[in-house]
C-alpha positions in Angstrom: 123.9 -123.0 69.8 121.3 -121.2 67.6 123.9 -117.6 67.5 126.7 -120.0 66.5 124.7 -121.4 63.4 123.5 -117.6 62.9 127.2 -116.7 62.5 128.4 -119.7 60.6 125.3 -120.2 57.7 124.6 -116.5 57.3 127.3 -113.6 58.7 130.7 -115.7 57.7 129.5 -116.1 53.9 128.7 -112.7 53.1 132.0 -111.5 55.1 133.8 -113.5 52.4 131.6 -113.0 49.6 130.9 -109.5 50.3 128.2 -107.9 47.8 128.0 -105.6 44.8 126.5 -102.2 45.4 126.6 -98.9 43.4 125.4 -98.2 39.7 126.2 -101.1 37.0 128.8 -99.2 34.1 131.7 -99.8 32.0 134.1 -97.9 34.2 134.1 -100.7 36.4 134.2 -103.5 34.1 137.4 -102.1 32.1 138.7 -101.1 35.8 138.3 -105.4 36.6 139.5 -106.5 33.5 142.5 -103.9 34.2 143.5 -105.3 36.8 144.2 -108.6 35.4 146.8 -107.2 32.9 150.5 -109.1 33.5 148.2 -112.0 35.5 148.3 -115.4 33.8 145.4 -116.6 32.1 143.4 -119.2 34.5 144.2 -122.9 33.6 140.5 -123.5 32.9 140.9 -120.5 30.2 142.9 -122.5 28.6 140.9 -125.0 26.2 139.4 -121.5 24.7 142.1 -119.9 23.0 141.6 -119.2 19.6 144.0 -117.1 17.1 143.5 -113.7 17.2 145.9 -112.5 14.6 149.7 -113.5 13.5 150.9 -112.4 16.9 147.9 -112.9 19.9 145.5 -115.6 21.1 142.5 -114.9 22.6 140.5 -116.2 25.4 136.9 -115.4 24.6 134.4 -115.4 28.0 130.9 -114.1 27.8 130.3 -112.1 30.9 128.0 -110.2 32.1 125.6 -112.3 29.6 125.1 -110.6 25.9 129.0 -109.0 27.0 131.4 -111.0 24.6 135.2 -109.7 24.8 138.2 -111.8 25.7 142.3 -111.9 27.3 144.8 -111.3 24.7 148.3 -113.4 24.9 151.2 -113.2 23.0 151.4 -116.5 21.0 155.4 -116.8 21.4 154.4 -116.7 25.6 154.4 -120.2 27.4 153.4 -118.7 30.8 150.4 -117.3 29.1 151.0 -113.6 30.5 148.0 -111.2 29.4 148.7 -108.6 28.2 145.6 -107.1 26.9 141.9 -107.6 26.4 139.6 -106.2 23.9 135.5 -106.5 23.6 133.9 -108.6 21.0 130.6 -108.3 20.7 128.0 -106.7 22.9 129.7 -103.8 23.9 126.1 -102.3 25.5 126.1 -105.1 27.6 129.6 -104.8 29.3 129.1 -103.5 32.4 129.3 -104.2 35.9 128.8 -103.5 39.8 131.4 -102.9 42.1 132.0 -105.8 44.2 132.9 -105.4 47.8 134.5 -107.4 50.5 136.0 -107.9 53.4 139.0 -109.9 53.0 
């Protein structure tokens, strides 16, 4: 019973979690961000949009902390489709591990 409650508290969470290994840069941080270009914006997102100019929103999120950049949107789009992103403030502090998992 005590290898079952091994597997289930300790082995299954970091098989789905995984970890972060490898040096913290911006490489990886504007590969992540990247990646979520023609992705919606997440419905908690949503109560943070603020004008960006006559033609975006942005969705301003502070992470890693000092980072400050956000998801650009095209105002005219209902689906919220992003289609950009751009830094804000704290451009030394945007960086990031790689994360790693298993599924």
């Amino acid at each position: 019973m005590k290898i079952i409650n091994l597997i289930l508290v300790v082995i299954i969470p970091l098989v789905y979690t995984g970890c972060r290994m490898g040096p913290t840069t911006y490489e990886v941080f504007e590969r992540l961000n990247n990646a979520r270009i023609g992705g919606v914006v997440f419905p908690a997102m949503r109560d943070k949009e603020t004008i960006y100019d006559k033609e975006y929103y942005i969705y301003p999120i502070e992470r890693p902390k000092g980072c400050i950049w956000g998801y650009i949107v095209k105002r005219s789009d209902e689906k919220k489709i992003i289609v950009g992103w751009r830094i804000i403030s704290g451009e030394e502090f945007c960086k990031e591990q790689q994360a790693y998992s298993l599924f």
